[in-house]
SEFIBA-175606 format. One record per residue (C-alpha): residue in one letter; x, y, z. Coordinates in nm, 2 decimals, padded with zeros to 4 digits. Each point is the difference from the previous one (the first is absolute). Layout:
+------+--------+--------+--------+
: type :   east :  north :     up :
+------+--------+--------+--------+
:    a :      X :      Y :      Z :
...
+------+--------+--------+--------+
END
This chain:
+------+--------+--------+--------+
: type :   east :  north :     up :
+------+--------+--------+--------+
:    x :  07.05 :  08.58 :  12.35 :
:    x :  00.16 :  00.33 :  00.08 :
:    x :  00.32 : -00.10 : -00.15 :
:    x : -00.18 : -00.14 : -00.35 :
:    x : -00.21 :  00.31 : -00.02 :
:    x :  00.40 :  00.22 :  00.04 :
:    x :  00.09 : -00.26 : -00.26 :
:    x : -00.26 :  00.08 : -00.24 :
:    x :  00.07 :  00.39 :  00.04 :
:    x :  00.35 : -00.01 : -00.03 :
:    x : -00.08 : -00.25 : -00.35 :
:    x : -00.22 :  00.29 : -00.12 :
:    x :  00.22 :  00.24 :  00.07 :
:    x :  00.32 : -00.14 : -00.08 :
:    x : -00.15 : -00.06 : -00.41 :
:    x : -00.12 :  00.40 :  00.04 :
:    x :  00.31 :  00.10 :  00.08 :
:    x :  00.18 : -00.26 : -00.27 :
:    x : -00.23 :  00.15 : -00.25 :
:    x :  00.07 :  00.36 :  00.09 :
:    x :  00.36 :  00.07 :  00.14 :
:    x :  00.20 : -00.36 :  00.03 :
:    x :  00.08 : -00.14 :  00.31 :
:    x :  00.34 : -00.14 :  00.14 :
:    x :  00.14 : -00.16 :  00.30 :
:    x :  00.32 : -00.10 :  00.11 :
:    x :  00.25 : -00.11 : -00.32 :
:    x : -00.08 :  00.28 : -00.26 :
:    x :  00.22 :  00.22 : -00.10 :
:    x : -00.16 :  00.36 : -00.10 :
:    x :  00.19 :  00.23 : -00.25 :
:    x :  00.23 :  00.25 :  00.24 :
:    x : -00.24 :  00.30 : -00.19 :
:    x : -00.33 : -00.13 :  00.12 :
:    x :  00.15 : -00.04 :  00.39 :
:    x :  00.17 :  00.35 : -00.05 :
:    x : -00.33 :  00.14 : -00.11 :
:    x : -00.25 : -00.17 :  00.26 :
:    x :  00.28 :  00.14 :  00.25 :
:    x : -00.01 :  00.30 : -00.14 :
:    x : -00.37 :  00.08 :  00.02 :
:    x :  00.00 : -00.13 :  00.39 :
:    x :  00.20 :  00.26 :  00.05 :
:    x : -00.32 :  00.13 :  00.22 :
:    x : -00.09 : -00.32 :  00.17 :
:    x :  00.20 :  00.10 :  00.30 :
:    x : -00.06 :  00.39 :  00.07 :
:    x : -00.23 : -00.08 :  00.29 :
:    x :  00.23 : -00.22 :  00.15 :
:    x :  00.33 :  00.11 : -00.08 :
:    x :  00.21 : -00.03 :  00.39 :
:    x :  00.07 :  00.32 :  00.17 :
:    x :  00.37 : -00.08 : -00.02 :
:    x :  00.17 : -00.24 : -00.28 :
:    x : -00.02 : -00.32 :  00.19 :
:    x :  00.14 : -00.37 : -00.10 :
:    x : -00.24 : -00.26 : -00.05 :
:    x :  00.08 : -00.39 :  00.07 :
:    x : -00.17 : -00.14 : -00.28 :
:    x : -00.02 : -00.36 : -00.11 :
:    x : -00.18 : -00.20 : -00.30 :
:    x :  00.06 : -00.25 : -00.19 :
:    x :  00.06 :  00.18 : -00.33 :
:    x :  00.34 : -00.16 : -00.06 :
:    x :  00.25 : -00.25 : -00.19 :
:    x : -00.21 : -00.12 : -00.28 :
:    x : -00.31 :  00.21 :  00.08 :
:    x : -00.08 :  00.16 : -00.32 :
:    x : -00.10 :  00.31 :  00.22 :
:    x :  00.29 :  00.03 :  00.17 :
:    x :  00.16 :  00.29 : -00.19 :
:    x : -00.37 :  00.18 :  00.01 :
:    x :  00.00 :  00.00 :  00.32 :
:    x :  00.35 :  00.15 :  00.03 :
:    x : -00.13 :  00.26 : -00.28 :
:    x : -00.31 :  00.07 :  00.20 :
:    x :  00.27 :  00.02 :  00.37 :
:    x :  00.22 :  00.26 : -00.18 :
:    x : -00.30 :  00.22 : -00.13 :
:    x : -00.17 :  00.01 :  00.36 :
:    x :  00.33 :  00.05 :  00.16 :
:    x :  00.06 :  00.28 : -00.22 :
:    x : -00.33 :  00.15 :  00.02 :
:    x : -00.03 : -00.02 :  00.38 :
:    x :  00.36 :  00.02 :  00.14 :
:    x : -00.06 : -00.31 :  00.18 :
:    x :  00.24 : -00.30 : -00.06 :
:    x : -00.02 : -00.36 : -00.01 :
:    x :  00.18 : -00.29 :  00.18 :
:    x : -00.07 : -00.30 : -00.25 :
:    x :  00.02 : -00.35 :  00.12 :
:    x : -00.25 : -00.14 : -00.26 :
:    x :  00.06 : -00.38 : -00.07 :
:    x : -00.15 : -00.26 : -00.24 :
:    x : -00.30 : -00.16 :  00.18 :
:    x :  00.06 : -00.35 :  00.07 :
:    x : -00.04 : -00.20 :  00.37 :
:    x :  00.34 :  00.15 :  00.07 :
:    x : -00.14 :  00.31 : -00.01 :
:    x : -00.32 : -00.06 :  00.15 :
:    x :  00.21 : -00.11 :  00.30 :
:    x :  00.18 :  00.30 :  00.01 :
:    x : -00.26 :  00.24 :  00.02 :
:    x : -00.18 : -00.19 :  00.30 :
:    x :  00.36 : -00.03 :  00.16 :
:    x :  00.06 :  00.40 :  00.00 :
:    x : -00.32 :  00.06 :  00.16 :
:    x :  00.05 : -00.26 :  00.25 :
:    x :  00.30 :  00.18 :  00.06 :
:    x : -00.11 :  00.35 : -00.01 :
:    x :  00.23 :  00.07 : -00.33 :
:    x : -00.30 :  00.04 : -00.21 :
:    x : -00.05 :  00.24 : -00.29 :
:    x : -00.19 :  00.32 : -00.02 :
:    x : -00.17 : -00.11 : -00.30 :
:    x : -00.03 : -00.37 : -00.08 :
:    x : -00.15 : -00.10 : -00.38 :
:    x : -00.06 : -00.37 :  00.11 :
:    x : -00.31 : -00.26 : -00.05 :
:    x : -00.35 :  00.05 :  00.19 :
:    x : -00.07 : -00.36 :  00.07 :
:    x :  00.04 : -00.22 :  00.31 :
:    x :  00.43 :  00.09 : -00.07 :
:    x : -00.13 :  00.37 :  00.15 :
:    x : -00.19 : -00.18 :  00.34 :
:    x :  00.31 :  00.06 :  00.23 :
:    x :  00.07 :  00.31 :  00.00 :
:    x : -00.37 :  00.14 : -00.06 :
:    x : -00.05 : -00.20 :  00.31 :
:    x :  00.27 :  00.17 :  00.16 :
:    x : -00.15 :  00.34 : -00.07 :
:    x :  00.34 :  00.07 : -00.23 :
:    x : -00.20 :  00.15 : -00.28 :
:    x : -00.25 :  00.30 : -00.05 :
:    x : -00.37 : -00.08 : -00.18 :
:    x : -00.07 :  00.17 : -00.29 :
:    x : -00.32 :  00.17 :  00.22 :
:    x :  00.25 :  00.14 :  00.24 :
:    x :  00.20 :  00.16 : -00.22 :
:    x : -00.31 :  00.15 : -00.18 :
:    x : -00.11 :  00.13 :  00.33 :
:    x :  00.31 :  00.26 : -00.04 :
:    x :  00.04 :  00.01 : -00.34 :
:    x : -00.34 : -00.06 : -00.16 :
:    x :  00.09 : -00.02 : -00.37 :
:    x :  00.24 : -00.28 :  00.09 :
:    x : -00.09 : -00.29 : -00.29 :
:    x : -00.27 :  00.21 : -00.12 :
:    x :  00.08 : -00.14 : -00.36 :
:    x : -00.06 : -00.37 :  00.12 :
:    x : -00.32 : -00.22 : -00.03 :
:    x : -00.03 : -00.06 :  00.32 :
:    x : -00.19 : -00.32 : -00.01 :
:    x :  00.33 : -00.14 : -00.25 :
:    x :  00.23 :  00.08 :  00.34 :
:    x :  00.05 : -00.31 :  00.16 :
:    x : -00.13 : -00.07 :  00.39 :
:    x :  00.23 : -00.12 :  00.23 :
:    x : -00.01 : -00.32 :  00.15 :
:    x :  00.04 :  00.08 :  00.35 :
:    x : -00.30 :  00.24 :  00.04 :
:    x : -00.13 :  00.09 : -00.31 :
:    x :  00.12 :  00.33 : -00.07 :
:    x :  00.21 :  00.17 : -00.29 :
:    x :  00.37 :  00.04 :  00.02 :
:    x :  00.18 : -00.03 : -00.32 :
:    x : -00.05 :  00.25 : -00.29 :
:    x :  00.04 : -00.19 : -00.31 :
:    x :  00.17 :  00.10 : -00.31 :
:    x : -00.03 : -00.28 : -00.24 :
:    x : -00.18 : -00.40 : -00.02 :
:    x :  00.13 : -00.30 : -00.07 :
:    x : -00.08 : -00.28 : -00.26 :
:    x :  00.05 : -00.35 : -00.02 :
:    x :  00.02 : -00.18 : -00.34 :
:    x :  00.14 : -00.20 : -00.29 :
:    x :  00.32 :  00.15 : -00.21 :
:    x :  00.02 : -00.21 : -00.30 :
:    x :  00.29 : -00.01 : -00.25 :
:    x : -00.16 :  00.01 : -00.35 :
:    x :  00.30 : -00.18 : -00.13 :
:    x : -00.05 : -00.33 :  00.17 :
:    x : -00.34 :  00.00 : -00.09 :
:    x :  00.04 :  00.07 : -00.35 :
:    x :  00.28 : -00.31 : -00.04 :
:    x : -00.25 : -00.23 :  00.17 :
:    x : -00.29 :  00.11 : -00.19 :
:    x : -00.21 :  00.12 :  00.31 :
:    x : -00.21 :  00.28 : -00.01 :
:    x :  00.01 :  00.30 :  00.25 :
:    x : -00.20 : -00.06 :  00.29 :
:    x : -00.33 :  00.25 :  00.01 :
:    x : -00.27 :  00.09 :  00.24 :
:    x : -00.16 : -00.37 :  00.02 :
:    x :  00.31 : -00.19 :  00.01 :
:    x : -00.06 : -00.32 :  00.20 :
:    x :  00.18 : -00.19 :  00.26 :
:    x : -00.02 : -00.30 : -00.30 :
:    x :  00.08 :  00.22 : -00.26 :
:    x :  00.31 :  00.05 :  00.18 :
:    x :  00.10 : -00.32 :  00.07 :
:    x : -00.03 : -00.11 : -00.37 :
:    x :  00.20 :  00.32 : -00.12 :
:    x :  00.26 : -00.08 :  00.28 :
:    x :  00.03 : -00.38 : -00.13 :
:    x :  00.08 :  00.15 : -00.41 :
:    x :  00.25 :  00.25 :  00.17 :
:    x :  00.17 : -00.28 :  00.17 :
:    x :  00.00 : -00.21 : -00.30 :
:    x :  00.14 :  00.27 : -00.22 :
:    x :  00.31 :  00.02 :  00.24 :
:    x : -00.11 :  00.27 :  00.27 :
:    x : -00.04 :  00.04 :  00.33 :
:    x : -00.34 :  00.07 :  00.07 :
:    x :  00.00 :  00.19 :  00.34 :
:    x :  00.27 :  00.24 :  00.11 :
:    x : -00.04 : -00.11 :  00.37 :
:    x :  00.28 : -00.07 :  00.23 :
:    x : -00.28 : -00.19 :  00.24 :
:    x :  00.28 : -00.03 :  00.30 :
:    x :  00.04 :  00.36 :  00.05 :
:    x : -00.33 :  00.21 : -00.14 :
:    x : -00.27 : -00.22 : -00.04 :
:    x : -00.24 :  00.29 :  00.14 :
:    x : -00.17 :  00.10 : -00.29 :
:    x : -00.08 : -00.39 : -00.13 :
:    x : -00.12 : -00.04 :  00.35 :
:    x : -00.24 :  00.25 : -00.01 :
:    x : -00.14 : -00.02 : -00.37 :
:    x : -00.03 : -00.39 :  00.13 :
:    x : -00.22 :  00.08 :  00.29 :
:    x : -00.18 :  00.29 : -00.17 :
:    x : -00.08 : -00.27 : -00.30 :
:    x : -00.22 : -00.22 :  00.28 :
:    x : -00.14 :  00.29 :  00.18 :
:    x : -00.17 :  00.31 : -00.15 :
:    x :  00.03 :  00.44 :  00.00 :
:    x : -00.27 : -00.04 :  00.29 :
:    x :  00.15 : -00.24 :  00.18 :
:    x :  00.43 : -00.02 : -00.04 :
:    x :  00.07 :  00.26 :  00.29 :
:    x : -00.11 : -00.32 :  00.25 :
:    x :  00.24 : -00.17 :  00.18 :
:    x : -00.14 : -00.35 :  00.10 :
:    x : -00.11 : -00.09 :  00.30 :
:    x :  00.06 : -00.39 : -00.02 :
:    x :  00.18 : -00.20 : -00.33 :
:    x : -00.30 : -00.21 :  00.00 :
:    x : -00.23 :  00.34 : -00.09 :
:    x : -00.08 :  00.05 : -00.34 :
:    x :  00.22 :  00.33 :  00.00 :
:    x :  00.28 : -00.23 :  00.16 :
:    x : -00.05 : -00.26 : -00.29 :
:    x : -00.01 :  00.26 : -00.23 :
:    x :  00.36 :  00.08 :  00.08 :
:    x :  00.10 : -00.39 : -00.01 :
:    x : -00.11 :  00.01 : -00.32 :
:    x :  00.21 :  00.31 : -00.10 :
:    x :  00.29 : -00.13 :  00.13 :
:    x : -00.02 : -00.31 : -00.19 :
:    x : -00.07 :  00.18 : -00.31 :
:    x :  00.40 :  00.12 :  00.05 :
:    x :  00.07 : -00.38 :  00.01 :
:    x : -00.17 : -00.15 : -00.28 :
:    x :  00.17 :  00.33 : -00.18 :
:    x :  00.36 : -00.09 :  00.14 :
:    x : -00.09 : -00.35 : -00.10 :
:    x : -00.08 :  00.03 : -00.33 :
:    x :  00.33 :  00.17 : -00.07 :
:    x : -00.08 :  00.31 : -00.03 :
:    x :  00.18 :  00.21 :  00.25 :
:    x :  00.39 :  00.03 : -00.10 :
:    x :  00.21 : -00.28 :  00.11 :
:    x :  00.19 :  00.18 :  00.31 :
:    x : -00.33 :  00.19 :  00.11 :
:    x :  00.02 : -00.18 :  00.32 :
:    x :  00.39 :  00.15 :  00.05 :
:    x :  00.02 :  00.32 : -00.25 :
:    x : -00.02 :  00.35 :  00.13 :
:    x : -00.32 :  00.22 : -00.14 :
:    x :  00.29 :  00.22 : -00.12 :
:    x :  00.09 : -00.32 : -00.20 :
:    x : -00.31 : -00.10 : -00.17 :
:    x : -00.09 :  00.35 : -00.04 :
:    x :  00.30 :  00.00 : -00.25 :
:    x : -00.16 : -00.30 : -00.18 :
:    x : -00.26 :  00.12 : -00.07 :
:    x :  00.14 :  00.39 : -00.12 :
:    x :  00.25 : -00.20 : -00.22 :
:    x : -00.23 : -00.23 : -00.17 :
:    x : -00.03 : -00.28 :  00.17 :
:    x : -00.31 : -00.02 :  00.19 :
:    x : -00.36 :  00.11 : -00.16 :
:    x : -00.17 :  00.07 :  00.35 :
:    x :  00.06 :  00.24 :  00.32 :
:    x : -00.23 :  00.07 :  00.25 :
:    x :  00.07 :  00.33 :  00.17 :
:    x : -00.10 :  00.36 :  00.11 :
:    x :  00.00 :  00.31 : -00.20 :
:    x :  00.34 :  00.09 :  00.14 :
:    x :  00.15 : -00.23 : -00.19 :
:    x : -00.04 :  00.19 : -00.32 :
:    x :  00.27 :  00.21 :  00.05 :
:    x :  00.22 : -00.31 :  00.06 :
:    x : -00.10 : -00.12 : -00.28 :
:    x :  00.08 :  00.30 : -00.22 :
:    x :  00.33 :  00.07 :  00.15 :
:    x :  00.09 : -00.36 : -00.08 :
:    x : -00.09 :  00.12 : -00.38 :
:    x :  00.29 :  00.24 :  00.07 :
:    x :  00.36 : -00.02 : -00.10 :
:    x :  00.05 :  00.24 :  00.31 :
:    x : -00.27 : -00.07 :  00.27 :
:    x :  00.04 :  00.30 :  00.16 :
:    x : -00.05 :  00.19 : -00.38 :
:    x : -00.32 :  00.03 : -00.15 :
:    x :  00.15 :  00.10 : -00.30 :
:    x :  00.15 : -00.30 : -00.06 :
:    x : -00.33 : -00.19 : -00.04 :
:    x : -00.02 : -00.30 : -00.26 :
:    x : -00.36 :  00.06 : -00.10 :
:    x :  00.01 : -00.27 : -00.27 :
:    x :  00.08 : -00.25 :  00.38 :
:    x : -00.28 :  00.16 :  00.15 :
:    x : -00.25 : -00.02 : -00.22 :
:    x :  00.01 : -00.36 :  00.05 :
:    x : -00.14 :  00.02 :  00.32 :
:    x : -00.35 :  00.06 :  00.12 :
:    x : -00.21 : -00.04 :  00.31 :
:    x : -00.36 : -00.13 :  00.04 :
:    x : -00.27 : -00.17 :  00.21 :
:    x :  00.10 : -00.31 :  00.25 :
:    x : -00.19 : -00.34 : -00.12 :
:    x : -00.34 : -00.02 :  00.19 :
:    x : -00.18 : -00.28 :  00.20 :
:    x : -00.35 : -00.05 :  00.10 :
:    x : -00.09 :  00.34 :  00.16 :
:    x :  00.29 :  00.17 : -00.07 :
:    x :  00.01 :  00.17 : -00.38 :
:    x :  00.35 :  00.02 : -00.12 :
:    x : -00.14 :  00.40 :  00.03 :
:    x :  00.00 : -00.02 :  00.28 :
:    x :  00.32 :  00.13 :  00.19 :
:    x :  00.19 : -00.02 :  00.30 :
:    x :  00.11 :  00.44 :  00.09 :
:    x : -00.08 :  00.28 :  00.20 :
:    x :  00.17 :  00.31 :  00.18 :
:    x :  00.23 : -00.18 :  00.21 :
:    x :  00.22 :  00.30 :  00.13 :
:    x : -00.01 :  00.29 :  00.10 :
:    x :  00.16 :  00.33 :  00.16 :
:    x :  00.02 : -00.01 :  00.40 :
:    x :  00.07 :  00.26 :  00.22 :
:    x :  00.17 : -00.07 :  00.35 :
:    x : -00.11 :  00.09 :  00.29 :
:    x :  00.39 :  00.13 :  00.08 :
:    x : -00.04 :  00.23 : -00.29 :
:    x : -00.35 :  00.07 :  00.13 :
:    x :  00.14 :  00.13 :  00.35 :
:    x :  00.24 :  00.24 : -00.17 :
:    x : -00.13 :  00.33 : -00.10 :
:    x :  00.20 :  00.06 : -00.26 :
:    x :  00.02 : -00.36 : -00.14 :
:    x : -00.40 : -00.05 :  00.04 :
:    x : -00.05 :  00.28 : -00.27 :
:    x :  00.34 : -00.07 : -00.24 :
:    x : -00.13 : -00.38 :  00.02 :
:    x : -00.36 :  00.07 : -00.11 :
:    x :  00.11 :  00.24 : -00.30 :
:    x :  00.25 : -00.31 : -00.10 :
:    x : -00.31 : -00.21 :  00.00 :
:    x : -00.24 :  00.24 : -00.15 :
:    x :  00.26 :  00.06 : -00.28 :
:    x :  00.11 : -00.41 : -00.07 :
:    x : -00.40 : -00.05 : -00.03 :
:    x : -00.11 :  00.27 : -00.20 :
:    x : -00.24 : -00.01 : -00.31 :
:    x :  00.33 :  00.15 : -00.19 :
:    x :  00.23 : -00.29 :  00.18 :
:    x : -00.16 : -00.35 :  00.00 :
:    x : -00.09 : -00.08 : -00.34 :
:    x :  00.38 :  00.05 : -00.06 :
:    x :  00.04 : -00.28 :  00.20 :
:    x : -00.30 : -00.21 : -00.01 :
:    x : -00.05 :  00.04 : -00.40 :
:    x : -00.09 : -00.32 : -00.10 :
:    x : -00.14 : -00.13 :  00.30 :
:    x : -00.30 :  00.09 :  00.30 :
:    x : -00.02 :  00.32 :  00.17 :
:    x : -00.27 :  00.19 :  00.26 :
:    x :  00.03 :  00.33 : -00.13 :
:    x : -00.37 :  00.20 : -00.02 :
:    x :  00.11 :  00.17 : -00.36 :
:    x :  00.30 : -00.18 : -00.19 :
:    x :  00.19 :  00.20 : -00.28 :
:    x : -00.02 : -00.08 : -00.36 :
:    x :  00.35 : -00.18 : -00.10 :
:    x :  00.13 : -00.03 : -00.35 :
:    x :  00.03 : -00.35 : -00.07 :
:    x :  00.30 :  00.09 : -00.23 :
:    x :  00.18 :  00.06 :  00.28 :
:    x :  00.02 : -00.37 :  00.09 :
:    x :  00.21 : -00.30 : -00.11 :
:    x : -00.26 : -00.28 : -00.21 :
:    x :  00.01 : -00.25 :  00.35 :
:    x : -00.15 :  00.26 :  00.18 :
:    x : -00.25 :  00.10 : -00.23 :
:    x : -00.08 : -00.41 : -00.01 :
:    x : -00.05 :  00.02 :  00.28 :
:    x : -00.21 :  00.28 :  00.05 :
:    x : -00.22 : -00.18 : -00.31 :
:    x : -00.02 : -00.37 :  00.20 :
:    x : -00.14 :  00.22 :  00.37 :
:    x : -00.25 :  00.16 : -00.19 :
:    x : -00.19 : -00.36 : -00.03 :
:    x :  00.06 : -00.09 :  00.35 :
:    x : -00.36 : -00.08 :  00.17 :
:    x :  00.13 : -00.01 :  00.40 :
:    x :  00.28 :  00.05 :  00.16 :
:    x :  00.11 : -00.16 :  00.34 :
:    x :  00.21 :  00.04 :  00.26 :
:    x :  00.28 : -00.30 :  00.07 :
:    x : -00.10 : -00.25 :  00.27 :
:    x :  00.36 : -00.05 :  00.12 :
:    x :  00.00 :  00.35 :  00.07 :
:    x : -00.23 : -00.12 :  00.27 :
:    x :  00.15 : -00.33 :  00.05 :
:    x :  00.34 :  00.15 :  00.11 :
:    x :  00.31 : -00.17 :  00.20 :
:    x :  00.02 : -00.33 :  00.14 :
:    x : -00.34 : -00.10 : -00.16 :
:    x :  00.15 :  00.00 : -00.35 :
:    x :  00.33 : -00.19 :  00.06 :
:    x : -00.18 : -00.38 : -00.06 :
:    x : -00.13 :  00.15 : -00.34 :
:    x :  00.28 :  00.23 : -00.12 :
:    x :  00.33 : -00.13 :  00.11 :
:    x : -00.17 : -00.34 :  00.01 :
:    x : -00.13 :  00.00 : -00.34 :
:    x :  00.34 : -00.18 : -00.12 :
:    x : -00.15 : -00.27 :  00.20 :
:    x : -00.31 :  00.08 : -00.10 :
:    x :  00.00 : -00.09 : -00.40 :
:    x :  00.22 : -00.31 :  00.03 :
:    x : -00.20 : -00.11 :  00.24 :
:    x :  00.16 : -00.07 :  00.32 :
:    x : -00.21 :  00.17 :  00.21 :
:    x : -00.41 :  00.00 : -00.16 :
:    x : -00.15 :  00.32 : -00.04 :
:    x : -00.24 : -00.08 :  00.22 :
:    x :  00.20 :  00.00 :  00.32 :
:    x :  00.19 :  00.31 : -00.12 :
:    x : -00.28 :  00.18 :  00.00 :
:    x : -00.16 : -00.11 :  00.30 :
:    x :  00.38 :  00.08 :  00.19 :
:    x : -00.02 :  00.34 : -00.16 :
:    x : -00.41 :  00.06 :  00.11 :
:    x :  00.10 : -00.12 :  00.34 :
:    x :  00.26 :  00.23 :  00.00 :
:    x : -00.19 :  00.27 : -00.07 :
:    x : -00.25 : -00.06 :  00.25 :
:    x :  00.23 : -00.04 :  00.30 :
:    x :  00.11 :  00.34 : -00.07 :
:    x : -00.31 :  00.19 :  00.02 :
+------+--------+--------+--------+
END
């Protein structure tokens, strides 16, 4: 119940915040004056903090390669450097299971980071466990203004013993990008708040028929956010965060039922013809290049979408705005409980601080002015723009100052009713390998839903 009531919270205040300053995660690129000027008037954030003698800080995040806020937070490094005499030892990387398994490995092996931007799930368990990190109520036991800004009850709890590590900077969305185009040529409308799971189905049929792919999908390599929409579309805001007990519970049958949701989908045609071999990469370009109406995917994909709207990617004045007005995102076809409203985010991630930095004088205090600063009222809605963010008091932001996807986007969360947090953020490691890798198997039926699920349950419960 806790975690619906956090949902509910973070809804209400993710469509303040959209209303009143924008919100942005991952994959938005801010104009270089607005991260100059939030930089700028931080300038402060770190005067209580500052290290005694100019230190070098390990730092590692995961704003990089495609991450729209990978050059903010370069811009936001060099202004902190500069104001503190501190520097930085970067070795940010994109966030993928690669990286994930990185991370864990340099803690295992003592080569861990002095500050760590990483997720606050169960991907955190180890090295909380191990003691490898420093709550956010320790740290405030030194330096009481530490996260000050932050609604504290929008800081996620740690799974291992229910206290506050990771000071979060922006949220995270999951929904539909459309492209307009598709739609137009097959005479389907754009998808609103009440959009249905049968509503869907029909418009994917008229989309197929008029020569398009429906679903950019490649269901052999990402078929994470289908499986969870599926699920979420047989279970409810109160009661998706359950991992089953048994296949044969109703929660257990509920995910059945999602899973062969995928296959009556990949049946009927509607997936593109190599999903079960293509790369995400792959359909990804599909649908950015007109071939696929549909994409279900997080709100740090708007940046790779508008850099794909650019003859130079790494140029945001070389945007096509005529190619990316023809895309748009909205609401994810509801089921039963579920209202297409209703939305699978959160604040994933968040700013830790090691206990190797803790141990060092000087590091201790140059690491909490480097978080202090990156998590300022001034800093995060530079980075979180269009999407959620914990901060008490946000800051007005011109909505001139962003590209027309973002601002679509900021319109389609201001009618979100809940949002969630991902089961399969729960449901991590061996547990998913029957449903994920397996889903190949899955929709053309060589292995029934039912006994993938119940392999990936029982999975699940032999590691608890």
């Amino acid at each position: 119940m806790k975690k619906r009531v956090l949902a509910l919270v973070l809804a209400s205040a993710m469509v303040f915040s959209l209303a009143a300053c924008g919100s942005k995660e991952t994959g938005s690129e801010a104009p270089a004056e607005t991260t100059e000027a939030a930089t700028e008037e931080t300038a402060e954030a770190a005067e209580t903090t500052e290290a005694a003698n100019p230190v070098e800080l390990n730092v590692t995040t995961t704003f990089a390669g495609e991450d729209g806020n990978a050059q903010n937070f370069k811009n936001a490094v060099e202004a902190w450097c500069a104001e503190t005499g501190n520097t930085i030892a970067d070795t940010s990387a994109t966030a993928d299971e690669t990286f994930k398994t990185r991370v864990i490995t340099d803690f295992e092996t003592g080569s861990e980071p002095d500050v760590l931007f990483f997720f606050n799930g169960a991907d955190a368990n180890s090295f909380i466990e191990a003691g490898k990190v420093v709550s956010i109520d320790d740290i405030r036991a030194e330096y009481p203004d530490y996260a000050s800004n932050m609604n504290d009850d929008l800081i996620a709890d740690s799974l291992v013993d229910g206290k506050k590590y990771a000071v979060p900077v922006n949220g995270f969305w999951e929904a539909m990008f459309v492209n307009t185009e598709i739609l137009d040529a097959a005479g389907v409308a754009m998808p609103g708040v009440d959009y249905t799971w049968d509503q869907f189905m029909t418009d994917c049929q008229k989309i197929k028929d008029a020569g398009y792919t429906p679903i950019a999908c490649a269901l052999g390599n990402i078929p994470h956010y289908w499986w969870e929409y599926a699920i979420f579309n047989h279970t409810s805001p109160e009661t998706h965060l359950q991992v089953p007990a048994t296949v044969d519970s109703e929660q257990g049958q509920a995910w059945v039922a999602g899973m062969e949701d995928i296959k009556a989908l990949y049946e009927a045609g509607y997936f593109p013809e190599n999903t079960l071999s293509a790369t995400d990469d792959e359909t990804f370009a599909m649908f950015t290049e007109g071939k696929a109406a549909f994409l279900i995917d997080g709100s740090w994909k708007v940046g790779g979408i508008v850099s794909a709207c650019q003859a130079d990617p790494e140029d945001a004045s070389t945007l096509d705005t005529e190619k990316l007005a023809k895309f748009d995102v909205t609401y994810i076809p509801g089921q039963g409980n579920r209202k297409a409203s209703d939305l699978i985010g959160g604040l994933s991630m968040g700013y830790y601080i090691t206990a190797k930095a803790w141990e060092d004088p000087d590091k201790r205090a140059a690491a909490v002015s480097f978080v202090s600063y990156m998590t300022s009222d001034e800093v995060v809605p530079v980075f979180a723009q269009h999407t959620a963010t914990a901060l008490k008091n946000a800051p007005a932001v011109d909505e001139s100052k962003f590209n027309p996807l973002q601002v679509k986007a900021m319109a389609m969360m201001s009618g979100v009713t809940s949002l969630t947090g991902a089961v399969q953020d729960i449901f991590q490691g061996d547990c998913r390998v029957s449903t994920f890798d397996g889903m190949p198997e899955i929709v053309t039926g060589k292995v029934a839903a039912v006994d993938a699920v119940a392999e990936g349950i029982e999975a699940y419960n032999n590691a608890q």
